[in-house]
DRENDOTI-840803 format. One record per atom (N, C-alpha, C): x, y negated, z. Coordinates in steps of 0.02 Angstrom, whole numbers, plus 32768, in hexadecimal, padded with zeros to 4 digits. Each point is the difference from the previous one (the first is absolute). Example, Ala and Ser with C-alpha at 12.3 -4.5 7.8 and 13.67 -1.06 7.14 Angstrom:
! DRENDOTI-840803
R      x      y      z
R   8294   811C   8186
R   7FD3   7FC5   8000
R   802D   7FC4   8000
R   7FEE   7FCB   7FDC
R   802A   7FC5   8003
R   7FD9   7FC9   8025
***
This chain:
! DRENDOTI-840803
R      x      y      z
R   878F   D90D   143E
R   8000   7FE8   7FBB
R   7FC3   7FD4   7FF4
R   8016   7FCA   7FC4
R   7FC1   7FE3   8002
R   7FF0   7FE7   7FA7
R   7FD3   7FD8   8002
R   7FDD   8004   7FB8
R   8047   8000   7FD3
R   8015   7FC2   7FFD
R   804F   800E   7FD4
R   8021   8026   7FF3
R   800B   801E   804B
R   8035   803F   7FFE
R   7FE9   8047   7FC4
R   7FB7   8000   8011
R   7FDC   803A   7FBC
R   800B   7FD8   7FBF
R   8006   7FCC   7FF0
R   7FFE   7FD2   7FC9
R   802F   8017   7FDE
R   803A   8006   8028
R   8050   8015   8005
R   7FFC   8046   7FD9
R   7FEC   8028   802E
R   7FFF   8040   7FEA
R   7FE2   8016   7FD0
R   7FC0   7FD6   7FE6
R   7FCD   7FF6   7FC6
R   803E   7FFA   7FCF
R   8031   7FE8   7FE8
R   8012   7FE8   7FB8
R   801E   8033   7FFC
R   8017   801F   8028
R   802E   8039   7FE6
R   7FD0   8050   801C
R   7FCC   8008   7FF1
R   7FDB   803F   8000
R   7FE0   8025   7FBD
R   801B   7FDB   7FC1
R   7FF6   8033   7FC8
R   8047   8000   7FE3
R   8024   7FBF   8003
R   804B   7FFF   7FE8
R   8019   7FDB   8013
R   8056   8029   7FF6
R   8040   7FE2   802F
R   800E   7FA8   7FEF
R   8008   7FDA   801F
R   8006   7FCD   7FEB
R   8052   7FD6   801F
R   7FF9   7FDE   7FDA
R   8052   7FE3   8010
R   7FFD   7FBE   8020
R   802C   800E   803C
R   8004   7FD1   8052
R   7FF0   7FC2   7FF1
R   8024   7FE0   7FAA
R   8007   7FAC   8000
R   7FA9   7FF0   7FDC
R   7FE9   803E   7FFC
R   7FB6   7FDB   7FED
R   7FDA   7FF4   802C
R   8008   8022   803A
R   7FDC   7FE2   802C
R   8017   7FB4   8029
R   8023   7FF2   7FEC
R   8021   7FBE   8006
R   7FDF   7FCA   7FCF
R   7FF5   8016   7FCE
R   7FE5   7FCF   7FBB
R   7FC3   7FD3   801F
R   7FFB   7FCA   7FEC
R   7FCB   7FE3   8002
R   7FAB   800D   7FD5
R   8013   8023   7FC2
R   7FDE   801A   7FF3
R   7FE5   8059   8019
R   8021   8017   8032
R   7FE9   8036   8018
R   7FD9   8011   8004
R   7FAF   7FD5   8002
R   7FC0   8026   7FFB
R   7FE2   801D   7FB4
R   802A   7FC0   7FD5
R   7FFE   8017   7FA7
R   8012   8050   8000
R   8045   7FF0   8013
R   802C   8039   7FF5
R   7FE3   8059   8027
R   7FE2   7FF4   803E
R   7FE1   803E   800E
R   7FA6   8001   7FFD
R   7FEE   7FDE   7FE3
R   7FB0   8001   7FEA
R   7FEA   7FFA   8048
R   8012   7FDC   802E
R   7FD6   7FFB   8045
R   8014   7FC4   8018
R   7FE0   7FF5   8022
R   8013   7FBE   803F
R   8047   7FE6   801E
R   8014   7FCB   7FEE
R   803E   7FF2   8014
R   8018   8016   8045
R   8026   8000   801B
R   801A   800A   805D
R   7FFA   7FAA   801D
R   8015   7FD2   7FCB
R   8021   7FC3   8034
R   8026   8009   8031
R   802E   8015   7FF5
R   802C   8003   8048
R   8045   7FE3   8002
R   801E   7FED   8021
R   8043   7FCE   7FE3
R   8030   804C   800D
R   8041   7FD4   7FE0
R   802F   803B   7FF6
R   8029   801E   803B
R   7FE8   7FE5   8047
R   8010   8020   8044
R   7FBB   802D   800B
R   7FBD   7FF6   7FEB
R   7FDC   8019   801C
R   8003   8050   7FB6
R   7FFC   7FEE   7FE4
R   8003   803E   7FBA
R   8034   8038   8017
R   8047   7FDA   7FFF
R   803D   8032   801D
R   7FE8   8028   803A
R   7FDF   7FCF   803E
R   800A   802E   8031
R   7FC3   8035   8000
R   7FCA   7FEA   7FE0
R   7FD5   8044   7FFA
R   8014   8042   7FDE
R   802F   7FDF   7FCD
R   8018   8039   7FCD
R   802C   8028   801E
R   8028   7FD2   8031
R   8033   8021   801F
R   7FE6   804F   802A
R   7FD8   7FF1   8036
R   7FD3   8004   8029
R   7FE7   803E   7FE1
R   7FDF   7FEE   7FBE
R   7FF4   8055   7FDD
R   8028   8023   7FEC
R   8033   7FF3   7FFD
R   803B   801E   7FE1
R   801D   8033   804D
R   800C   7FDD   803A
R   800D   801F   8025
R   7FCC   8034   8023
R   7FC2   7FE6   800A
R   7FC7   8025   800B
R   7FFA   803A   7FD0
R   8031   8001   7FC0
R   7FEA   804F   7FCE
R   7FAB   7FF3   7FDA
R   7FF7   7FB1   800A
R   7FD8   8009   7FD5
R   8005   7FFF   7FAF
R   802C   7FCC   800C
R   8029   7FEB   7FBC
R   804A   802B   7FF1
R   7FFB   7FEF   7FC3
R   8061   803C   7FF3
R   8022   7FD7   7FCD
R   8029   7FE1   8009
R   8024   7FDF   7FCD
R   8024   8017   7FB6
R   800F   7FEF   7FD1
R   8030   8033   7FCD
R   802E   7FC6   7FCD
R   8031   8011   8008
R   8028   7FDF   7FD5
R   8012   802E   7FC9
R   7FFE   7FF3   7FC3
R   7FF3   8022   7FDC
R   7FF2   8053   8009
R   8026   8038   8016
R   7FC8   8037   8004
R   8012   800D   804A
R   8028   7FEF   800E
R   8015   8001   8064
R   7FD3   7FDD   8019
R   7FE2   8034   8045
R   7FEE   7FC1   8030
R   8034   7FF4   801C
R   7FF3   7FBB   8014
R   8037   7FB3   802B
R   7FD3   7FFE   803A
R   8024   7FD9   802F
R   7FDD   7FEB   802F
R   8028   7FB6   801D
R   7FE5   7FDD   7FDE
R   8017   7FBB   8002
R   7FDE   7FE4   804D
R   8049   7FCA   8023
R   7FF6   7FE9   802F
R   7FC2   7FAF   7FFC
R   7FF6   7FF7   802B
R   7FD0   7FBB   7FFD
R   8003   7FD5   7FDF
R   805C   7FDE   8009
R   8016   7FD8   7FD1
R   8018   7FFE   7FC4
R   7FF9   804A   7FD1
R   7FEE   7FFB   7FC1
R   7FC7   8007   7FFC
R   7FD9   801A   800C
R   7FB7   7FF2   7FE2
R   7FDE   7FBC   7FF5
R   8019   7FD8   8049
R   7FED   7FCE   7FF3
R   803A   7FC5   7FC2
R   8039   801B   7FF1
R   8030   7FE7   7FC1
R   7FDD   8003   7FD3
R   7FD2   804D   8000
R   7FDC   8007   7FAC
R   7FC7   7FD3   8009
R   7FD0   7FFA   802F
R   7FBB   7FD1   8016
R   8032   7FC6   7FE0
R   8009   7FE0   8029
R   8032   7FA9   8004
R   800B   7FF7   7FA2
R   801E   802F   7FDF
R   8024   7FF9   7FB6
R   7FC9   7FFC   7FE3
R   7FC7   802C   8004
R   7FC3   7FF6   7FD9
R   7FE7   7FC0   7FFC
R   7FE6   7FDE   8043
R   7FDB   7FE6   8017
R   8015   7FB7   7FE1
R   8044   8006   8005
R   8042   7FB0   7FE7
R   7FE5   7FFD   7FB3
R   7FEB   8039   7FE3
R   8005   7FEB   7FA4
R   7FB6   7FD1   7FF9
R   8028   7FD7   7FD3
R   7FB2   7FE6   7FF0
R   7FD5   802D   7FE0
R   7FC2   7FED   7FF6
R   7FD2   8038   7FEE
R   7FFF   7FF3   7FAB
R   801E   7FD5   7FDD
R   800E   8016   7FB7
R   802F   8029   7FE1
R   802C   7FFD   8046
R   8038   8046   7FE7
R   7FDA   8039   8013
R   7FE1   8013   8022
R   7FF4   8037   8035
R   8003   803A   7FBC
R   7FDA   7FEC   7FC6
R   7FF2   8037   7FD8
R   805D   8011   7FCB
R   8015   7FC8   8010
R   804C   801C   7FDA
R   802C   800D   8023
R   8008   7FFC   805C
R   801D   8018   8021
R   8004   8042   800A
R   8049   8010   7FF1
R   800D   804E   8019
R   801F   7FF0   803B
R   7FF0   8031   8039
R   803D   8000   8047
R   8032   802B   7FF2
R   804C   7FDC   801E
R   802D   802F   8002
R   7FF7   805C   8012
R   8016   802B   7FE5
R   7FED   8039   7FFB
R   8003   800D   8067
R   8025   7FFA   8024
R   8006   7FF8   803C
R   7FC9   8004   8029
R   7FD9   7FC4   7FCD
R   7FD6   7FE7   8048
R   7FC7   801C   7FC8
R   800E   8029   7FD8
R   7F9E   8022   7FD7
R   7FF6   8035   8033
R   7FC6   8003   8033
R   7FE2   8041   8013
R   7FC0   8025   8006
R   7FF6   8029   800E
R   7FB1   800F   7FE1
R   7FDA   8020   803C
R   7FCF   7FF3   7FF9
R   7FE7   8011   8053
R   7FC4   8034   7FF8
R   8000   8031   8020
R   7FCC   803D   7FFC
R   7FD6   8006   8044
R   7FCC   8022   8009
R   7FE2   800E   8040
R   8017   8039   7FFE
R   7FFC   8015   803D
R   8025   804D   801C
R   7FC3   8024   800A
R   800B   804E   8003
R   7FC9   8014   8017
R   7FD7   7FE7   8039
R   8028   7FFC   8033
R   7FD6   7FD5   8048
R   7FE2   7FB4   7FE7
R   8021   7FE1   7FD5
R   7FCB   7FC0   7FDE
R   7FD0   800D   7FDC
R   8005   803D   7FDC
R   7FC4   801C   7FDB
R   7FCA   8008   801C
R   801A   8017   8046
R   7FBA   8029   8023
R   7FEF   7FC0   802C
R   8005   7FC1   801A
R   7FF4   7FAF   800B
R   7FF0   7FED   7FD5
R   7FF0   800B   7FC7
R   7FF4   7FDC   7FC5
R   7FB0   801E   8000
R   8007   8041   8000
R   7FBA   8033   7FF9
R   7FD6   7FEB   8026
R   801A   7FF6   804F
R   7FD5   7FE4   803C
R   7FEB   7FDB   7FEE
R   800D   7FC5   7FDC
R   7FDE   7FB5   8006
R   7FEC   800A   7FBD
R   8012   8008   7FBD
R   7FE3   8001   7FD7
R   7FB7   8040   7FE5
R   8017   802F   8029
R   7FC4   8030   7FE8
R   7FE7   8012   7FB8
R   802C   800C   7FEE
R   7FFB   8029   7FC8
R   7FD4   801B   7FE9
R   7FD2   8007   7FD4
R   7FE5   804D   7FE2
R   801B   8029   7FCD
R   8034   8015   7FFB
R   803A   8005   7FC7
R   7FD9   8038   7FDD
R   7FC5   801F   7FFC
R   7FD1   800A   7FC5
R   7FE0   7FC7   7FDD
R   8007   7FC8   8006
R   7FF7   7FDA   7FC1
R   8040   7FD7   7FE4
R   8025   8003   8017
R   804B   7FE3   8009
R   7FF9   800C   7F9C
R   800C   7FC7   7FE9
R   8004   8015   7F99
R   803D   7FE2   7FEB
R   8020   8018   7FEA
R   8037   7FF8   7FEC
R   8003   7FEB   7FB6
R   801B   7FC7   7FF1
R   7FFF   7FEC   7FA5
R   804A   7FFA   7FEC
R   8021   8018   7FC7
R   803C   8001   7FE5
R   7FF1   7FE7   7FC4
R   8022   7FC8   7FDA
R   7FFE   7FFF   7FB6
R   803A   7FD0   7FEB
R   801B   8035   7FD1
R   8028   7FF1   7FD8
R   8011   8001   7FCA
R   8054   7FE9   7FDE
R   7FDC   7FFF   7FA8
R   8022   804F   8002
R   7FD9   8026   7FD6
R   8037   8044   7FF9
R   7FF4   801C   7FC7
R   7FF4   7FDB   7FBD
R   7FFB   800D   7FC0
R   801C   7FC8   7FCD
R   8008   801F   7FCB
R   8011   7FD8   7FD0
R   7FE3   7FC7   7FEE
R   7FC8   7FF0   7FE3
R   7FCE   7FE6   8010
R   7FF6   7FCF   8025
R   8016   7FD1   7FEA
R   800D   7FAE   8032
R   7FBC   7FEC   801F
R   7FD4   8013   7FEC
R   7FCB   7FF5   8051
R   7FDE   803F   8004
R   8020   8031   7FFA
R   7FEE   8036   802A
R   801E   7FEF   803C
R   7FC4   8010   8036
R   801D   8011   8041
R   7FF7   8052   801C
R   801A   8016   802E
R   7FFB   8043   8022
R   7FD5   7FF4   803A
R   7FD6   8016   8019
R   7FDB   7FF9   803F
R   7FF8   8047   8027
R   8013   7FFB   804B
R   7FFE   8037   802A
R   7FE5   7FEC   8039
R   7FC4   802E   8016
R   7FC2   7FE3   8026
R   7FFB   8037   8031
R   8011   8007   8037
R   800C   8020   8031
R   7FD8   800B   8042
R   7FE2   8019   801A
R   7FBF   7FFF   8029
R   7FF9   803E   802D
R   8005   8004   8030
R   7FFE   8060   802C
R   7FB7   8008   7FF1
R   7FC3   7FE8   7FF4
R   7FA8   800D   7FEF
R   7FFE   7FFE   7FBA
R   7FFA   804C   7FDE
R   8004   7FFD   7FD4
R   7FB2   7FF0   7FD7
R   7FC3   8008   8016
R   7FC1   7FC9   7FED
R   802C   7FB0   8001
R   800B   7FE4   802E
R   800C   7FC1   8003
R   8034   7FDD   7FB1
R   803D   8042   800A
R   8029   7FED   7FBB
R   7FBE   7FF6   7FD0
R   7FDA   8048   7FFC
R   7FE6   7FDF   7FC6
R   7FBF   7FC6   7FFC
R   7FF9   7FE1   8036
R   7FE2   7FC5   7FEB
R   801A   7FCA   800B
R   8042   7FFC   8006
R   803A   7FCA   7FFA
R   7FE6   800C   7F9F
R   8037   8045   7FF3
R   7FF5   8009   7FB5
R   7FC7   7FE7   7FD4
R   7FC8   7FF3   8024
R   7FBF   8005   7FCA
R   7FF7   7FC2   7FEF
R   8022   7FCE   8053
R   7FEC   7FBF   7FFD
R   8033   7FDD   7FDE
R   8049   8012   8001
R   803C   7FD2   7FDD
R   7FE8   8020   7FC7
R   7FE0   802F   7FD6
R   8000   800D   7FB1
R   7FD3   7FCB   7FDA
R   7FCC   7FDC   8028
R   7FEB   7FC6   7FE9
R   801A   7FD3   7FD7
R   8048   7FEB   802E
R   8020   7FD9   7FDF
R   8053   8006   7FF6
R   8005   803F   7FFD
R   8033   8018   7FD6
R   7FE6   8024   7FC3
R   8045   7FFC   7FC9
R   7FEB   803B   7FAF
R   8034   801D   801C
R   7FE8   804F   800D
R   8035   8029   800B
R   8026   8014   7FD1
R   802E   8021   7FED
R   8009   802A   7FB8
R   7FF6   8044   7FFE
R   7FD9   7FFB   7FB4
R   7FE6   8057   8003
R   7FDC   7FF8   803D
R   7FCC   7FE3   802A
R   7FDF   8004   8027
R   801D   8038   8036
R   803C   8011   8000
R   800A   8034   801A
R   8033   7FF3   8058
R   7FD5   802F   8010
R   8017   7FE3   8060
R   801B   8057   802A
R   803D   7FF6   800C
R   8016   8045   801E
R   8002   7FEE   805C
R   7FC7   803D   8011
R   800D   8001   8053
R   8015   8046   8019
R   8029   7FE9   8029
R   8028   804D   801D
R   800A   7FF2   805F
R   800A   8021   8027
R   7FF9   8006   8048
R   8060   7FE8   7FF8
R   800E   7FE9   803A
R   8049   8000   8002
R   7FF7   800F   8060
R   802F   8049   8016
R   800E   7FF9   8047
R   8048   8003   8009
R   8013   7FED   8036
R   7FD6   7FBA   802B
R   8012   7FC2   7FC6
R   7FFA   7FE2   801F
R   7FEF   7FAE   7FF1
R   8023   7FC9   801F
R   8038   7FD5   7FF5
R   8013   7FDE   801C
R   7FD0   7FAD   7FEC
R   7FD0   8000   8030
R   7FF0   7FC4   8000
R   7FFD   7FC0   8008
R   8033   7FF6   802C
R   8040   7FBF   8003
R   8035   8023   8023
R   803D   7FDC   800B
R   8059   8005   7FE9
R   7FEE   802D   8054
R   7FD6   800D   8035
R   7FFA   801D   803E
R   7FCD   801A   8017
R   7FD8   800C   7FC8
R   7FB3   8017   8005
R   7FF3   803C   7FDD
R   8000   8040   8006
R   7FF0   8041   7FD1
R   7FB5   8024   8022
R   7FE4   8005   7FB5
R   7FB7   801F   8010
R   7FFD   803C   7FD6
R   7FD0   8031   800D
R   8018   8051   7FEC
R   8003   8009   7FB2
R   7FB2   7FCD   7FF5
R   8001   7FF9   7FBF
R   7FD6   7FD2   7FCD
R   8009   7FF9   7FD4
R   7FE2   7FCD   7FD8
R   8000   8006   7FBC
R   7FCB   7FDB   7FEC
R   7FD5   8019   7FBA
R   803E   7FCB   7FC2
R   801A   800E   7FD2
R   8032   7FC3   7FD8
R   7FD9   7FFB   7FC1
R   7FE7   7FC4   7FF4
R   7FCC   7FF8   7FBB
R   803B   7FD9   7FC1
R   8013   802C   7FD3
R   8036   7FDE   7FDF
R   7FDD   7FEC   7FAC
R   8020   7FB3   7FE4
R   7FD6   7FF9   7FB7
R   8018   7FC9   7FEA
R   7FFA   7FE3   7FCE
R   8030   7FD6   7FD4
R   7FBC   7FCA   7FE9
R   800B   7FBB   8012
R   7FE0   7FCF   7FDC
R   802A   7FE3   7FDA
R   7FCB   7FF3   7FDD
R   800E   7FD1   7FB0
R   7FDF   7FB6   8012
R   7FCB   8001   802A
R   7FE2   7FD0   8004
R   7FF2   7FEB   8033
R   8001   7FC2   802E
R   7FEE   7FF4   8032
R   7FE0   7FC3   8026
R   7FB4   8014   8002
R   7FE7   7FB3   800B
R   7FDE   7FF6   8057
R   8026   8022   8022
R   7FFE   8019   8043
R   800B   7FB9   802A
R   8012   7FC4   7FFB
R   8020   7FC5   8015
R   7FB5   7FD4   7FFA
R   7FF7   8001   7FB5
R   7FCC   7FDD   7FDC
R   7FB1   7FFC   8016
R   7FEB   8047   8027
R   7FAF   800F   8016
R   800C   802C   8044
R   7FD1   7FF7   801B
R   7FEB   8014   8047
R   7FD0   8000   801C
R   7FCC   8038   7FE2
R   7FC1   8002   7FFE
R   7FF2   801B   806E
R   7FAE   7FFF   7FF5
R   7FFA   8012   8054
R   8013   803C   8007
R   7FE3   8041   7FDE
R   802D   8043   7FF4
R   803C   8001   802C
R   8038   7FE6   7FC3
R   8045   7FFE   800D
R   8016   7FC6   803E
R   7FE7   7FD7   8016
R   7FE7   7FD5   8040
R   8013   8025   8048
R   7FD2   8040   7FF4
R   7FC5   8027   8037
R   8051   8032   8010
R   8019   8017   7FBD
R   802E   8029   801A
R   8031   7FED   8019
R   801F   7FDC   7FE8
R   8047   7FC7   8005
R   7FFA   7FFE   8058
R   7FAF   7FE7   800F
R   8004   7FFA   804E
R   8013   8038   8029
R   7FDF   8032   7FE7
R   7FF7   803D   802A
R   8043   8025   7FEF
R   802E   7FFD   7FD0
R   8055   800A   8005
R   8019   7FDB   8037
R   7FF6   7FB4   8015
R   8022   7FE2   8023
R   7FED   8012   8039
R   7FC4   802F   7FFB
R   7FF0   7FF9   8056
R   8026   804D   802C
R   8032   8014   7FD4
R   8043   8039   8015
R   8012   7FE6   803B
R   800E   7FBF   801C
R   802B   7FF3   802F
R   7FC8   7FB0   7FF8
R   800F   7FE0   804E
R   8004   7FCA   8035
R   802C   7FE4   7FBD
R   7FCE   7FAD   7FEF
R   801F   7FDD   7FD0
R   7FF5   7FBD   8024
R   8026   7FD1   7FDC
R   8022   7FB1   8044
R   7FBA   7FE5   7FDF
R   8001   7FC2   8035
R   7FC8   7FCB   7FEC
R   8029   7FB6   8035
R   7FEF   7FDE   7FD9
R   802C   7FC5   8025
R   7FB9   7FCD   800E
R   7FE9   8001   803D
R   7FC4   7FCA   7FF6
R   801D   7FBC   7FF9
R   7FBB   7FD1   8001
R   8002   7FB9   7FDF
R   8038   7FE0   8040
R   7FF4   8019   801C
R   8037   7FC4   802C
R   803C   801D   8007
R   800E   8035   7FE1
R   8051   8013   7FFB
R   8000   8043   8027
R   7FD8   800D   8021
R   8011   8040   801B
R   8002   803C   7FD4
R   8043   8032   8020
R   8004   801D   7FD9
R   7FDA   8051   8023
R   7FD9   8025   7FD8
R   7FDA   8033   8020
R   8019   8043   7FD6
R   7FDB   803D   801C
R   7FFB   8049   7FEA
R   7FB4   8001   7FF0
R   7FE1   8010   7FC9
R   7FC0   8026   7FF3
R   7FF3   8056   7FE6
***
């Protein structure tokens, strides 16, 4: 395997993602990392490749499939043909929608090269779940329960909570992505009214932000295009 091939396995290691996005031209937008560049013989046959290797597992809607070469590369080819102003109003025939997961054996290739420290691994949820048109719900998730709370101390800066009031409870186990379970973890649950979290980014909140990201081996693409692991 080589730098790409983890690249590969990189988009789909917190969530399942669907076959024709990795086809998109915008694919690096779309999974917050580094594009692949790879044409639609070289994409298929890696994907293929994991698929048969058990790294990868296919799913058409809740079945796994196990699609031959020359559909995968039908769904690559169909993507690849739209211009990129449809891309966002294109739906694919239900046929060719599939969704691609790592298997446990990709999980544990994923661990190798990425290296994990899944005690800082932080998990953020927010959504609207009140009446209250800019209320949001926020669920802050963390296995170090010191650490939750200086996630907590530092997002209260620039959040107004309501009722200042913040509920933490243990949840075991823990499903920490769609193939990842840890014994247990701290769930920090609380309702903003206000949120100027976008707006400031003091060194504080800087210092931590880094030391969350530093859970796992994060990409760096140097100046001349190479693409690396740090």
């Amino acid at each position: 395997m080589n730098i790409v091939d983890h690249l590969l396995l990189d988009y789909v290691s917190e969530y399942q993602v669907m076959l024709d996005d990795f086809a998109r031209p915008n694919v690096g937008e779309i999974m917050n990392k580094p594009p692949h560049n790879l044409s639609e013989i070289e994409l298929t046959t890696r994907l293929y490749k994991f698929v048969q290797n058990q790294l990868l597992v296919i799913f058409r809607e809740t079945e796994i499939c196990m699609p031959c070469f020359e559909e995968l590369l039908t769904i690559v080819s169909t993507v690849c043909k739209i211009p990129s102003y449809k891309l966002f109003s294109i739906h694919l025939p239900k046929e060719l929608q599939m969704e691609i997961r790592l298997t446990p054996q990709g999980g544990e290739v994923w661990e190798s090269v990425f290296q994990p420290d899944w005690t800082k691994y932080c998990s953020h949820t927010i959504s609207f779940g009140t009446a209250e048109e800019d209320e949001r719900e926020w669920i802050i998730e963390q296995p170090d329960l010191e650490l939750l709370k200086a996630v907590i101390q530092i997002e209260k800066k620039y959040l107004m909570i309501k009722n200042d009031e913040i509920r933490i409870k243990p949840i075991r186990p823990w499903t920490a992505t769609y193939w990842k379970t840890l014994p247990e973890v701290y769930q920090a649950y609380f309702i903003v009214v206000e949120d100027y979290s976008e707006e400031m980014l003091d060194d504080e909140r800087a210092e931590l932000n880094n030391h969350l990201l530093s859970w796992r081996r994060q990409w760096k693409v140097s100046n001349d295009g190479v693409l690396e692991l740090t």
